[in-house]
C-alpha positions in Angstrom: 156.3 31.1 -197.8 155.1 34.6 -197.6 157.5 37.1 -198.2 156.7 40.9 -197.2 156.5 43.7 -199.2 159.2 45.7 -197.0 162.1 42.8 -197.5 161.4 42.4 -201.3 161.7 46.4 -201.6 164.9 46.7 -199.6 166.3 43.4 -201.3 165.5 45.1 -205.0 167.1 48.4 -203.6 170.1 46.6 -202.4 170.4 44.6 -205.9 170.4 48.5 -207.6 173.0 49.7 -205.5 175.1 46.8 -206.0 175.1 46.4 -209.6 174.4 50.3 -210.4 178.1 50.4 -212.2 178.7 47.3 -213.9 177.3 48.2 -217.0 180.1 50.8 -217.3 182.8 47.9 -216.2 181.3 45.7 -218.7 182.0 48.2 -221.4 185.2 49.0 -221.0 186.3 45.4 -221.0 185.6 44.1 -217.7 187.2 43.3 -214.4 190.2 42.0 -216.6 191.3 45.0 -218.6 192.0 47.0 -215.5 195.6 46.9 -214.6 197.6 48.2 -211.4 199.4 51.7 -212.1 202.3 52.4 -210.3 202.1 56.2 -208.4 204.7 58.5 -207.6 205.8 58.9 -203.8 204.2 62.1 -203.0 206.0 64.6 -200.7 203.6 65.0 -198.3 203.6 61.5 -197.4 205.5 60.7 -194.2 208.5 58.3 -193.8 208.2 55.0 -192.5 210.6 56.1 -189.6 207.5 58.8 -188.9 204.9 56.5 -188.8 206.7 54.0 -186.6 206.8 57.0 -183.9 204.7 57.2 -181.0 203.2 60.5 -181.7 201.7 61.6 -184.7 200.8 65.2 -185.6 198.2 66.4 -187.6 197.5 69.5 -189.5 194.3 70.4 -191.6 194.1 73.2 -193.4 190.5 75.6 -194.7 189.7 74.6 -198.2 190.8 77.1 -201.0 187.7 77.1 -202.9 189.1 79.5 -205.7 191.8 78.0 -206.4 191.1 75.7 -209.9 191.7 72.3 -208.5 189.4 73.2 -205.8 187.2 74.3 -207.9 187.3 71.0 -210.5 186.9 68.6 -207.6 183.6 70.6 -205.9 186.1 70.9 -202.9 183.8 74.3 -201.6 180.2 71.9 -201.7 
């Protein structure tokens, strides 16, 4: 069966993709040695009571690209 040269090249580039970060999962113990971490609530988050409600109102804000967070994260790029 002949195969062409365009689906073996998107098949390899789809098998890089796909297993471009096991190597780093494999070192550090596998899928096993992940575990789930509990978060704090965060105040920004809304109530259930708020998301049950019809309307929903949404605010977004410019990005503060001096401030050090910002900055860390590449918030400005």
């Amino acid at each position: 069966m002949w195969v062409s040269l365009r689906s073996v090249g998107v098949a390899s580039l789809l098998l890089f993709l796909l297993t471009g970060c096991s190597y780093k999962i494999a070192e550090k113990g596998g899928v096993q040695a992940h575990k789930v971490v509990q978060l704090e609530p965060t105040k920004f988050m809304p109530t259930l009571e708020q998301m049950r409600a019809e309307k929903s109102k949404v605010v977004i804000f410019p990005i503060d690209e001096k401030a050090p967070l910002a900055k860390k994260a590449g918030a400005g790029s």
